[in-house]
DRENGU-263974 format. One line per 2 residues: number of its first residue (from 1); for each residue z negated, y negated, x of C-alpha. Coordinates in steps of 0.5 Angstrom, whole numbers, plus 500, padded with zeros to 3 digits. Layout:
N
NUM = Z/Y/X  ...
This chain:
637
1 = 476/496/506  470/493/509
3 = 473/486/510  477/485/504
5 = 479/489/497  485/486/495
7 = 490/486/491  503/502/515
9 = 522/521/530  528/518/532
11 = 534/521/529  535/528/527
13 = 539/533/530  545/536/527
15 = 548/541/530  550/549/527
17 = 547/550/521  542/545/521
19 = 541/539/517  537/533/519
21 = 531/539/521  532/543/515
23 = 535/550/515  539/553/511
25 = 537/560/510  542/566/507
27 = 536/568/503  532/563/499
29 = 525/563/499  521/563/492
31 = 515/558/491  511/558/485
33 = 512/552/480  506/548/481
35 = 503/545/475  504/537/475
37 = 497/536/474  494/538/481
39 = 499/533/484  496/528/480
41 = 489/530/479  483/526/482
43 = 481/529/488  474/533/490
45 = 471/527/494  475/521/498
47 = 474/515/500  469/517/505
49 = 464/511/509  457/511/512
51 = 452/508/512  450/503/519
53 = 445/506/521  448/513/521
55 = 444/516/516  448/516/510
57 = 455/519/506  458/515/500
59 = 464/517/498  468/518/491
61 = 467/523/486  469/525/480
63 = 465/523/474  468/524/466
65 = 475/524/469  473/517/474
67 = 472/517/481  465/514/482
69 = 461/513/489  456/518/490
71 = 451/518/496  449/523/500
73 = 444/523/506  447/527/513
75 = 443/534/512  442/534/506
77 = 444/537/499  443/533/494
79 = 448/528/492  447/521/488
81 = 451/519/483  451/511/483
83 = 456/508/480  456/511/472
85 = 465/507/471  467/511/465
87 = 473/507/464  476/506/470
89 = 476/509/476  472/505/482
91 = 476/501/486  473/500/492
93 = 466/501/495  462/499/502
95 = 456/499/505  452/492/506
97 = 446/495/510  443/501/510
99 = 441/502/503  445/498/498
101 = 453/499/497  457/494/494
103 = 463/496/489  469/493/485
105 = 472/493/479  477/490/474
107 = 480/492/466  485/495/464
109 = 488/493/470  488/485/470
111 = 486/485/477  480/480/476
113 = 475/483/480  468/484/479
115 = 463/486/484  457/490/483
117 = 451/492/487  448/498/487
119 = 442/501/491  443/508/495
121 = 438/511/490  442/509/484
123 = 437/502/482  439/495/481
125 = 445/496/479  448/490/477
127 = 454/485/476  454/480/482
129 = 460/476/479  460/477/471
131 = 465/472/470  470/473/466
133 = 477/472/467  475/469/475
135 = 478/473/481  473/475/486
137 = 476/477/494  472/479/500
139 = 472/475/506  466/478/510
141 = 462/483/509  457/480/513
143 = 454/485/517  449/483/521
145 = 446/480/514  444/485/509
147 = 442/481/504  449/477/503
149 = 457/477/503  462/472/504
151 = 467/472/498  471/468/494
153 = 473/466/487  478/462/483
155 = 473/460/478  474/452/479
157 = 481/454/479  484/459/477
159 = 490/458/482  485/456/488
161 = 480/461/492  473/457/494
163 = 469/461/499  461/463/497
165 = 456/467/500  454/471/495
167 = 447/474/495  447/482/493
169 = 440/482/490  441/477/486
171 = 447/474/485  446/468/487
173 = 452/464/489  452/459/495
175 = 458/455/496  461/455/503
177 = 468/452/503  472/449/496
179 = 479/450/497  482/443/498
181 = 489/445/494  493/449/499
183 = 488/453/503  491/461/502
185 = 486/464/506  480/464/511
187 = 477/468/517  471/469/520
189 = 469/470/527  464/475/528
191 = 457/471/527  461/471/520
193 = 462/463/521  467/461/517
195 = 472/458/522  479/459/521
197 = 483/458/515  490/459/512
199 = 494/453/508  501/454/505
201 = 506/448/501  511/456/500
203 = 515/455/506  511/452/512
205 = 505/454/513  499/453/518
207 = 492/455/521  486/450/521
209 = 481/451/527  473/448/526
211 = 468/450/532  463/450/528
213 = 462/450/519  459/444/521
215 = 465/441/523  471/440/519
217 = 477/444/518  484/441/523
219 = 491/444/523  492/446/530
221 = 499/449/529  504/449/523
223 = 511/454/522  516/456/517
225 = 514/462/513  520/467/517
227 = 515/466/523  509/470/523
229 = 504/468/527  497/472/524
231 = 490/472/527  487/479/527
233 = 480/477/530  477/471/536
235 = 476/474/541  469/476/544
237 = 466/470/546  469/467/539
239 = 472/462/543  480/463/543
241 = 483/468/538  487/476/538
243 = 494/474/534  500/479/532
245 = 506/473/533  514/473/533
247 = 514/466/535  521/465/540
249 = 522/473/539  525/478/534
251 = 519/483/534  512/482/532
253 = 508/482/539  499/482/540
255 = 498/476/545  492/472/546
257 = 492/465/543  489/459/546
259 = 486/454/540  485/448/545
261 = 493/449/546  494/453/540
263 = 499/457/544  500/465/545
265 = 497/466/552  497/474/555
267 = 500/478/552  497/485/550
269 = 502/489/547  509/489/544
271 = 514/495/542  522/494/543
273 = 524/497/536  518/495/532
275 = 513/490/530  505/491/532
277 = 500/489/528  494/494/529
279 = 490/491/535  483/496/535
281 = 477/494/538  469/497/539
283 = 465/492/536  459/495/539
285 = 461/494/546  465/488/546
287 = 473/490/548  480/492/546
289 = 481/500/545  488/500/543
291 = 494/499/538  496/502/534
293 = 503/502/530  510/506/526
295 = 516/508/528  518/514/524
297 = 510/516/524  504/512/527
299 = 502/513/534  496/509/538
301 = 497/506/546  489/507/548
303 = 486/500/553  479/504/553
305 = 478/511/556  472/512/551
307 = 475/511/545  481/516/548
309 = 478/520/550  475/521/542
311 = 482/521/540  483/527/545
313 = 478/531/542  479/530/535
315 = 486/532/535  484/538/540
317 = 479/540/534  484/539/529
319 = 491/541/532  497/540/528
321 = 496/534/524  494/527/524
323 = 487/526/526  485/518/525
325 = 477/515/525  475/512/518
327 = 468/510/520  463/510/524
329 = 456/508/525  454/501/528
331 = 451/505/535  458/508/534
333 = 455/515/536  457/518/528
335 = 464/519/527  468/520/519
337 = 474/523/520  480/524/516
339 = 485/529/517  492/530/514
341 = 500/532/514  506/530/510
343 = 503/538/507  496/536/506
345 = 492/531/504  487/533/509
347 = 480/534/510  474/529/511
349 = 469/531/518  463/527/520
351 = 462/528/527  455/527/531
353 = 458/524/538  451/525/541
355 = 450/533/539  458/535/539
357 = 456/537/531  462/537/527
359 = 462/539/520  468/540/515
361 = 466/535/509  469/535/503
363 = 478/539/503  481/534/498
365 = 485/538/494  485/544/496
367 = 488/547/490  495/545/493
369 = 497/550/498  501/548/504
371 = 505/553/504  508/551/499
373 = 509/544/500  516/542/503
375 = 517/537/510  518/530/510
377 = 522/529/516  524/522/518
379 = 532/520/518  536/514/518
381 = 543/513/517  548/506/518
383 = 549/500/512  556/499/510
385 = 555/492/514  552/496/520
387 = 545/495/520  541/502/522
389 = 537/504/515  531/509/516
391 = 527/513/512  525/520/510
393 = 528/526/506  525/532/503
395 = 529/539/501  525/544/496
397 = 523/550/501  527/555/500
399 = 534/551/498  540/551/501
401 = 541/544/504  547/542/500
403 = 549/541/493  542/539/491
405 = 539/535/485  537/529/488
407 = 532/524/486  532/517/490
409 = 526/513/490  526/506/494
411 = 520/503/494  515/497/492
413 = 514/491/495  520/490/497
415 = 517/487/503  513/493/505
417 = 515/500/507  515/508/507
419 = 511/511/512  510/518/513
421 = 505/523/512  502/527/504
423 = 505/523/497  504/528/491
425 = 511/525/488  515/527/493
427 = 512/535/494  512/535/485
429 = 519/533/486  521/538/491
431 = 517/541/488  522/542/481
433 = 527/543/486  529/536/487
435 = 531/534/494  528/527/495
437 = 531/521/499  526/515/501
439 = 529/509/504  527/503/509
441 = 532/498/506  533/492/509
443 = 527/487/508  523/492/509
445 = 517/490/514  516/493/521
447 = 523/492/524  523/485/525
449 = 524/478/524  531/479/523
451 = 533/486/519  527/482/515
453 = 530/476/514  537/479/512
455 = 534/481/505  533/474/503
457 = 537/472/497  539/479/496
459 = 536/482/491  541/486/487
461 = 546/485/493  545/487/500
463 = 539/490/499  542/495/493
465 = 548/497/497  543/500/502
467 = 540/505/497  547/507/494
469 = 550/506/502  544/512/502
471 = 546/515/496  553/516/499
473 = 550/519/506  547/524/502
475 = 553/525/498  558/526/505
477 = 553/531/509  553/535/502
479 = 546/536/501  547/531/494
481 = 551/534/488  554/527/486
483 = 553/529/478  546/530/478
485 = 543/524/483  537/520/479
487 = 533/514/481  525/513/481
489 = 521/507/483  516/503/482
491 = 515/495/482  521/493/486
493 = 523/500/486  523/500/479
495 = 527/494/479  532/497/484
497 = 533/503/478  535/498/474
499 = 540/494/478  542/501/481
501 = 543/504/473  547/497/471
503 = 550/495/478  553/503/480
505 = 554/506/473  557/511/476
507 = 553/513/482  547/515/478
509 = 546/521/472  538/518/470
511 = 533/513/472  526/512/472
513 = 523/505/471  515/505/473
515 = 513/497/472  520/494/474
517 = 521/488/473  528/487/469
519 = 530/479/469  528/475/475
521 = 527/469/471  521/471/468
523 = 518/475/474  518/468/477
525 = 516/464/470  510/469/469
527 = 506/468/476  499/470/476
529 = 496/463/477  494/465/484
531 = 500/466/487  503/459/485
533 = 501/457/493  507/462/494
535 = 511/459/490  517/455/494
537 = 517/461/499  519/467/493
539 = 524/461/491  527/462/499
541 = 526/470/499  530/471/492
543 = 532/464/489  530/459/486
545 = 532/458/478  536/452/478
547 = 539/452/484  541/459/485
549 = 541/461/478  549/464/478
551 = 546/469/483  539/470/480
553 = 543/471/474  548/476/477
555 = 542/480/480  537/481/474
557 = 539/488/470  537/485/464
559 = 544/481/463  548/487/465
561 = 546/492/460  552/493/457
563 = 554/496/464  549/502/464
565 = 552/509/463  546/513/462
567 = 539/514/460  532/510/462
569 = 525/512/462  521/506/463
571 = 514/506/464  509/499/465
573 = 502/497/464  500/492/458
575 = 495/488/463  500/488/469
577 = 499/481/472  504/482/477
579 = 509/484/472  509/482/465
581 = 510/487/460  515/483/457
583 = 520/485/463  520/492/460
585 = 519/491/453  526/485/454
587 = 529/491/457  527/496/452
589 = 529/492/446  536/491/449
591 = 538/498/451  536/499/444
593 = 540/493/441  546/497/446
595 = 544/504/442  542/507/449
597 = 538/513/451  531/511/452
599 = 525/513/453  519/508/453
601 = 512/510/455  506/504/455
603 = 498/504/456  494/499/453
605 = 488/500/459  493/501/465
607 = 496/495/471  501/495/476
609 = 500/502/476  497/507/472
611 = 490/509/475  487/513/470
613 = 487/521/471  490/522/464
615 = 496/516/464  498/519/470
617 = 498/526/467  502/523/461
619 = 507/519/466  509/525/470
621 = 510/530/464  515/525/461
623 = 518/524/468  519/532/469
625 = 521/533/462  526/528/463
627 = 529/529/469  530/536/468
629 = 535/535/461  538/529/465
631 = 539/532/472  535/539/472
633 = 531/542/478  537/546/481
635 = 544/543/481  545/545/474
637 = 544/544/467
């Protein structure tokens, strides 16, 4: 959160009457229909930080139906609202210095990012970059110097970031580095010097090195896109660099690198099955504490005896569920914590290391009883082709694993993935009876340079028979009843609805469309000018539209309507700079000349998603009343 606001269990057992970890009961349990709007509802307080100085709690609070950041003083029962959003909640916050915050918005959803700053006593609120139609990013928070940021805009270009530092009194800019045409990002070192930078043509990128911001930026190393060499932080002489690398390897691995050389030198730290990225450290002492990465859950290998010695005491505290440090004061003697389960979204605690006091802050939604939540359990399965695909199945509690309704949801990105732990989509769809099943198709991140690589070209393709491969899995082991299976998703998700309703017309009874796109023409026609550096590089992930267009044609739903057999809930975002509203109005209109069965939900204040508390009521009471005509909440209609 703090340095940048834009825009992470092996194979289950199956013996007796167990599947995948679910048992199946003679008698079934009966839960409570939870009301759809504690799922979705914002919650008591989130977003927790505390000031540098320890003295200090702000968090996010709900204020007319948005969430505001609110400030509180450690011991004290008095909060102060400080930010007054009426029309959308607070996209993100953090301290710069002891008592002022800075925060960020954008409208309708546009992603065009303002920042503000606000005094911790609720004075001097005022917008730092009013500019309309500029996107800001962070760069460094600055953390030695209260008085600035380092953020950049796209104000000169709108496709090109330039890099300021920005006054947060007065809002005076003070050009740093102007983007030269192909610069995608930058980095600090931890005097907050600006020394690195990132420059891509879409397909070969590489990394610029100064020694100091007197000097002038050089390449010192240039890969193809598929290699993944990442700066995470320069070392702390800030002479050489920490980077997660898959350079000659499949795997990302942690390395030192050498700048004189530009070459991976020691390596800290790499995982046989999975790519590592999450390096830790303590900034106050100055050395590495551990790595953190997922596998079907996150786990953390701890350098450092302090900081895992804290991790032992944190969870010895709160036993059964996941314990992570959120924050922590400069000193480091003032920790936030963050407790949750694939059941709860957990608590917030703040814990004084120097008087061992240990104080629960805020339950965040404490109106949803675990005991009624169901289990998300990790499960994998094999493609047709034979890669592994893992992912995570949730059973309604109380149901009998087999002959269930079943709502398939892949996920955005696509090159992202599914982690474990709380989704209020997954417990209000079990929750209606809904077995659910999420899966790591390939190309999704995490498990290599290689299962990565395999999704190129592949939309609609092999990255769509992992999900119906999936589907069928579910279909063998007799937990899916096959007439009543529905797809869901968002972003690629969607997208993966669409091809699964049109390119499997019989696999599935419903779908669900959440900001997908429908024609992967015009997805790549209606790029937000800032992506266009990554142009050349989509062209190879997903095709170019001259030289690959039999394929792009063959993998865009829009063009197969004709093959769609059931209905379609389509919902999407008039300000959505990501996908257009044209991808779902094309469809739309198309299904409607087919005389198909739809259903159209779109909100003129919302994005790529719906962030506003009564949008999202209004999706998920569309999506509940549609799912239970088309595959009901328990095998029948």
């Amino acid at each position: 959160m703090k340095k940048e606001l834009n825009a992470l269990i092996v194979a289950i057992i199956i013996g007796g009457l167990i599947y995948y970890g679910f048992s199946l009961r003679d008698q079934e349990q009966t839960v409570p229909l939870i009301p759809m709007e504690d799922f979705f509802r914002n919650p008591t307080m989130s977003g927790f930080q505390i000031s540098p100085d320890g003295t200090k709690l702000a968090f996010k609070q709900p204020w007319e139906d948005r969430m505001n950041v609110h400030v509180q003083e450690i011991g004290s029962d008095v909060i102060t609202r400080v930010t007054h959003s009426t029309e959308r909640d607070i996209a993100g916050y953090f301290w710069v210095g002891n008592d002022r915050l800075v925060y960020i918005n954008d409208q309708g959803g546009d992603e065009n990012w303002k920042i503000y700053a606000v005094n911790a006593n609720n004075t001097d609120d005022k917008v730092l970059t009013p500019f309309d139609e500029v996107q800001t990013r962070f760069v460094d928070d600055l953390e030695e110097d209260p008085e600035h940021v380092l953020v950049s805009l796209n104000q000169r270009d709108p496709r090109l970031h330039d890099v300021y530092r920005l006054d947060v009194n007065s809002g005076d800019l003070e050009l740093v580095a102007e983007n030269p045409g192909n610069i995608s990002g930058w980095m600090t070192d931890h005097d907050g010097k600006l020394r690195i930078a990132f420059t891509t043509d879409g397909v070969n990128e590489s990394i610029l090195y100064r020694e100091s911001e007197d000097d002038t930026f050089q390449v010192i190393v240039t890969t193809d896109f598929r290699e993944s060499l990442s700066p995470l932080f320069f070392t702390f002489d800030n002479k050489d660099l920490y980077v997660a690398s898959n350079r000659g390897r499949d795997k990302t691995a942690i390395f030192e690198f050498d700048l004189p050389t530009a070459t991976e030198g020691n390596l800290i730290f790499e995982h046989p099955d999975v790519d590592v990225y999450g390096l830790m450290y303590s900034k106050k002492r100055k050395v590495l504490t551990g790595v953190r990465y997922t596998e079907a859950k996150t786990s953390y290998v701890f350098f450092d005896d302090e900081r895992g010695d804290l991790q032992n005491e944190l969870e010895k505290r709160l036993p059964d569920v996941e314990v992570r440090v959120s924050d922590l004061s400069k000193d480091e003697t003032k920790v936030l914590v963050r407790s949750f389960s694939d059941k709860t979204r957990g608590k917030y605690y703040f814990y004084d290391r120097t008087t061992d006091e240990f104080l629960e802050l805020a339950d965040i939604s404490p109106w949803l009883n675990e005991e009624y939540m169901a289990s998300i359990k990790p499960i994998d399965y094999t493609s047709r082709d034979g890669l592994t695909i893992h992912g995570y199945l949730t059973l309604p509690v109380g149901k009998r694993a087999n002959d269930l309704s079943v709502v398939v949801n892949p996920h955005g990105g696509p090159w992202s993935r599914n982690h474990w732990g709380f989704n209020p989509e997954t417990q209000f769809l079990a929750n209606r009876g809904y077995a659910v099943l999420q899966m790591n198709f390939r190309g999704s991140t995490g498990y290599g340079r290689e299962f990565w690589e395999s999704s190129f070209k592949e939309w609609g393709r092999a990255m769509q028979d992992d999900i119906t491969d999936g589907v069928q899995w579910l279909i063998d082991e007799g937990i899916a009843n096959p007439d009543y299976i529905a797809i869901y998703g968002g972003s690629y998700g969607g997208y993966a609805t669409l091809a699964g309703v049109t390119f499997t017309p019989d696999l599935y009874a419903c779908g669900v469309d959440f900001v997908g796109p429908s024609n992967i023409f015009t997805l790549l026609e209606s790029f937000p000018p800032y992506w266009e550096l990554y142009r050349e590089m989509f062209y190879e992930m997903v095709g170019h539209p001259e030289e690959d267009k039999e394929l792009l044609e063959a993998a865009s739903p829009l063009f197969h309507v004709d093959n769609i057999k059931v209905p379609l809930l389509i919902a999407q975002g008039a300000n959505d700079p990501r996908v257009k509203q044209a991808e779902a109005d094309q469809i739309v209109a198309a299904l409607e000349e087919k005389g198909i069965e739809y259903e159209y939900l779109l909100k003129e204040n919302e994005g790529h998603g719906f962030r506003n508390e009564e949008n999202r009521f209004d999706f998920y009471r569309a999506m509940e009343e549609f799912l239970q005509t088309h595959i009901g909440g328990d095998g029948k209609l």
